[in-house]
Each structure stands twice: as structure tokens, then as C-alpha cells.
N, C-alpha and C positions, 0 to 999 in steps of 0.2 A: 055871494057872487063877487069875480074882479072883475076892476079894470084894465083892463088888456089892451097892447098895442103892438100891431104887428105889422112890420114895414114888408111893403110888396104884396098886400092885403090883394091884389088881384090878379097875383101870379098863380100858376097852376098848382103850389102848396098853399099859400097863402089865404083860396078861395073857399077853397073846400075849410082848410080848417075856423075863416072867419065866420061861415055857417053853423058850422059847427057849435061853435061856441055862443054864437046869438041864440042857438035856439033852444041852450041850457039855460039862457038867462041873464050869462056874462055882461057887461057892456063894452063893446069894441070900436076903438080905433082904429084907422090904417093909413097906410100912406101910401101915395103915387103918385108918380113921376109926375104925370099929363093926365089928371083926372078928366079931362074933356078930349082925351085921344082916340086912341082904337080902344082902349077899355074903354069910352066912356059907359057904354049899356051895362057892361058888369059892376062900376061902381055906382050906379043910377040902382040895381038890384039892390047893393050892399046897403045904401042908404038908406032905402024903402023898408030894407030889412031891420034897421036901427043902427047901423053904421056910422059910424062919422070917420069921414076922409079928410086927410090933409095932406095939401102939397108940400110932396119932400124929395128932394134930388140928391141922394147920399152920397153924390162924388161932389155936392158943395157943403163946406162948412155951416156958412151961411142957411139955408135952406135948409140942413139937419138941425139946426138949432133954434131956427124959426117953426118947422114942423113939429119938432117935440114940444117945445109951451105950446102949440095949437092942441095938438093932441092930450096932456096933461090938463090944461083948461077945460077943454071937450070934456074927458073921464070924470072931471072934480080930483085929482090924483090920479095916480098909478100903480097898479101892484104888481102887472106882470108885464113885460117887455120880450117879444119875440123877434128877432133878429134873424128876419127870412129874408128880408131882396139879395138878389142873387145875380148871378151870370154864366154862363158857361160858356166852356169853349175846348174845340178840338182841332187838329190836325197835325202833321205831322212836326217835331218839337224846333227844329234847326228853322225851318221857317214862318216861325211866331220873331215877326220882328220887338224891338222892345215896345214900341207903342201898342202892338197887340197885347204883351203881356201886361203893360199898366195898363188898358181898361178894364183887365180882371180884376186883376191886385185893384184897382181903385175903387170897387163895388164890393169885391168880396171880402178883401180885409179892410184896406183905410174908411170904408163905408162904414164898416162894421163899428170901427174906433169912434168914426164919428161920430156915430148913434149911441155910445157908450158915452162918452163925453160929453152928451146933452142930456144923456138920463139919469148919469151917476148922480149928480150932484143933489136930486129929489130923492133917492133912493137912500142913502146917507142920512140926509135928513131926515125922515123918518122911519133910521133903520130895519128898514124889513124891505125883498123883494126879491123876487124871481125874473131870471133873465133868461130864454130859451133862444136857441141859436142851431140854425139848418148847415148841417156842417154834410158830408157823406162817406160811403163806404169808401170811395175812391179817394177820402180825405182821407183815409189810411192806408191805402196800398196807392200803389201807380200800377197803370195799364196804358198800353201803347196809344198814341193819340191824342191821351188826355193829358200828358204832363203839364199843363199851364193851368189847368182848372184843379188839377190833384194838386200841383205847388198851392194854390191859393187855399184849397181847404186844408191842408196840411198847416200852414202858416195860422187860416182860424182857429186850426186844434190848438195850436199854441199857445196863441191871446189867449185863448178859453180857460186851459190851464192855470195859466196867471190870475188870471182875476178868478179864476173860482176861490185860491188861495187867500188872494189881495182883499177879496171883498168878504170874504166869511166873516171876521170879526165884525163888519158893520150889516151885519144881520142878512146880506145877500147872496141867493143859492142860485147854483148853475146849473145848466143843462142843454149839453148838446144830441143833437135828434140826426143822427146817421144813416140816410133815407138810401136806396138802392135807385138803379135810374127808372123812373116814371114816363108812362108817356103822356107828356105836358107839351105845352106851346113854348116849353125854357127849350124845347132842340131846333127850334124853331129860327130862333134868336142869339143862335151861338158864335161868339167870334171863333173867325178863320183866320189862317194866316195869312198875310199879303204880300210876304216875298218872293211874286210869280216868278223873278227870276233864277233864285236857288231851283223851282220846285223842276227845272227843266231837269237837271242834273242828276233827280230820282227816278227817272225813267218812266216805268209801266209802274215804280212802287208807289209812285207820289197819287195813283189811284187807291189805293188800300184804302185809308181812311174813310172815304165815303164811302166803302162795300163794307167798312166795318158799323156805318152807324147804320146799313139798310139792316145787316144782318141784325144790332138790336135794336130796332124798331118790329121786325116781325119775333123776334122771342118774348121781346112785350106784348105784343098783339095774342100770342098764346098763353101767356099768366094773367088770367083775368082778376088775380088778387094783387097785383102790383100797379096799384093804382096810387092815387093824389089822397084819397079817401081814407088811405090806413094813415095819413101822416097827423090827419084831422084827426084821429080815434089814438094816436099816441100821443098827441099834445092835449085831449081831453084826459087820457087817463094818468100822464104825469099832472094835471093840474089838482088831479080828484085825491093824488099821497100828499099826506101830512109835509107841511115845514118842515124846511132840512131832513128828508129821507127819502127823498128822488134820487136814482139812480142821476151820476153824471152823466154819462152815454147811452144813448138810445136805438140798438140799430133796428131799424124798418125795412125789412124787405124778406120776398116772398120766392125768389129766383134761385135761392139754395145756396147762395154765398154768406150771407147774413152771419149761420152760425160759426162761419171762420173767422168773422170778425170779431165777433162776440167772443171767440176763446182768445184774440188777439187782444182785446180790451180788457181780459181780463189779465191776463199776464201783467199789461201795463199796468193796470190798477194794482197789481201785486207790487211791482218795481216801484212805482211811484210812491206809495205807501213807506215802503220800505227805503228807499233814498231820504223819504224828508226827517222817517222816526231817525234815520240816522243825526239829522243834521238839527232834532230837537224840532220838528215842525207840522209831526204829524197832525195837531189839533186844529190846524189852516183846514184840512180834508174835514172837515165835523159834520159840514152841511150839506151832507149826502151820502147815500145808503153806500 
């Protein structure tokens, strides 16, 4: 069995899959924000369930790097590190002023780094580990609306990249999990943009975006297999392959777009492949199928 840690342990991926996994056996950490907040009853569940929560606020330094020794202490070590807290956000792209765009970019990439930089240095030491990262479909393409949440996971695809390269030699395998949109309480909590004043200027358009997220909210409500629950059942069954023969990319989703992405990742994976044998580097790629 590992020990697992997965930041955002009470988000709408993060819940289902911490279940998940306790009830294989695993032992789970996780982090949140305000464990005594509006989570507090779902992390009160987690704990009762064999949980151990720690406060961690990924847009501080500080705070990521005091929550992971909590969490590392907690487990006795670490084997696997899930990098789910997240954010989202939509409307229309011209009035995302810059501070709306850094509270994404601060959660969804610099977060990310954070959490990387508190964990690498265990992970090194004793060469071996898996790091799973909630990236999405919309981290590969752009769709209208989304451009500031599609730039951020566009930007994780890239970190991910890197380090899946950077870190193979020290025994560490990557894996990102490319989930379709869910209906969770993350749309719930999505930044908007706050420059009412542009938004006059779009007329009757600057309505679009919210008739766009009613419209998927009821296509979700008709896929009753696009759920929080598949993302739990693909971070159990990437845990369940062998060391170094995990697919890097994982897409999740049940709405019919899935397998366009999947033929788009694989092109990549063809390009990428072929780029590094060029440049002498293909043996970075080893730790994964």
C-alpha cells in the first residue's frame, strides 16, 4: 500500500478520489485551505475515515512547505503526491483584468511549483516516486470563455513536461490526469472578471458566457457517467501499473470529446518522442508507457 498526498483532498476531485483510496487500504494525506471552513464536515468525514489533514495554502510559500513536512511526518514518508487543488475561472477574455488572471496562475501553476519544491527534495532522496497532476481537456485546446483557466492548464502541461524529463533519472514518474468538465462545486467558486467597465462595451454579448456555463451545466446533468467518481477510478487504476509504465496523459471523460484529445496526445507523444531522439534525449521519456 502508499502513502499518498493529495492537496485539495476536499475538492469535488479530490473527495471522491481520497475515498477511494482509503478504502483500498492506502494511507492518505491532504490538505486544505480552512480545514474548520465550509469544508469543515467533509474533512471531519475524511478524518474518521483514516485521513490526516493538513493546513496548506498553496499561494504561500511558507504554508506549502510547512504542510508538506506535516503531511510527510503524518505518512512516515511519501510515495505518491497528487497535485489537485485547483481553480477555475471563465468569462469573457479582454475583461479578466491582470489580478484576476494571477489568482489563477497563483493556484494553478505557481501552486503547483510550490508543492513541487516542498516535495522534490524527499522524493530524490529516496529515489523513487510518483507525482499525479489534475491538469484538463481544456488544458489542450481553448474554448471560448475559458481562456484564463485553458492558459493556466496549458502552462501545467508544460511544467509537467519538464519535470517528467528532469526528474526520470532520479527515479520519479509523472502523470497527468485530463479530466472533462464535472459537475462539482469547483463552478461554483470560479473567478470572473471584474472589469464591469469594458464589459458595457460588449453589448447583449457580454451575456454569452453565463448562457454558455447554463448550457453546460444541463449537458452534464444528462451524462450521468461524467462524474467526480471516474477521476477516483483512474487515479486507482494508474496507481494499480507497474513503476515507470503509466501512461503520461490520462484523459477522463465521458461527453465525446475525450477521444479527440486522446488522438491529439498522441501525435504529441509521437513529436515529443521524436524531437528529444533528435537531440540525443529520448531515455529522459523511460518512465512511462
Amino acid at each position: 500500500m502508499a502513502r499518498i498526498f493529495i492537496t485539495g483532498i476536499a475538492g469535488g476531485l479530490g473527495l471522491p478520489t481520497a475515498r477511494a483510496l482509503l478504502a483500498q487500504g492506502h494511507t492518505v494525506a491532504g490538505s486544505a485551505r480552512s480545514p474548520d471552513g465550509r469544508d469543515a464536515a467533509t474533512i471531519a468525514a475524511l478524518q474518521e475515515a483514516g485521513a490526516h489533514i493538513v493546513t496548506m495554502d498553496v499561494t504561500d510559500t511558507a504554508s506549502t512547505e510547512a504542510g508538506m513536512a506535516d503531511a510527510i511526518a503524518a505518512l512516515d514518508g511519501l510515495d505518491v503526491l497528487f497535485n489537485n487543488a485547483g481553480i477555475g475561472a471563465y468569462g469573457i477574455q479582454e475583461l479578466m483584468t491582470p489580478e484576476d488572471m494571477t489568482r489563477v496562475f497563483d493556484v494553478n501553476v505557481i501552486g503547483v511549483q510550490r508543492v513541487m519544491r516542498a516535495a522534490l527534495p524527499h522524493f530524490r532522496a529516496q529515489g523513487r516516486g510518483t507525482v499525479l497532476y489534475t491538469s484538463s481537456l481544456i488544458g489542450r485546446i481553448a474554448t471560448p470563455f475559458y481562456g484564463t483557466y485553458s492558459a493556466s492548464k496549458w502552462a501545467l502541461e508544460a511544467i509537467v513536461e519538464c519535470y517528467r524529463t528532469e526528474l526520470s533519472d532520479f527515479g520519479i514518474e509523472s502523470c497527468l490526469i485530463e479530466p472533462g468538465a464535472m459537475p462539482t462545486a469547483f463552478f461554483d467558486a470560479m473567478v470572473t472578471p471584474t472589469d464591469t467597465q469594458r464589459e458595457a462595451a460588449y453589448g447583449d454579448f457580454a451575456a454569452i458566457p453565463a448562457l454558455s456555463t447554463q448550457g453546460l451545466a444541463q449537458m452534464l446533468d444528462a451524462l450521468p457517467d461524467q462524474r467526480p467518481e471516474r477521476i477516483a477510478e483512474a487515479v486507482v487504476a494508474l496507481l494499480a501499473l507497474p513503476f515507470g509504465q503509466k501512461p503520461f496523459r490520462t484523459v477522463v471523460d465521458h461527453s465525446g470529446i475525450g477521444p479527440e484529445i486522446e488522438r491529439y496526445n498522441a501525435a504529441l507523444h509521437d513529436v515529443t518522442r521524436a524531437v528529444l531522439t533528435r537531440f540525443g534525449n529520448a531515455e529522459m521519456l523511460r518512465l512511462n508507457a
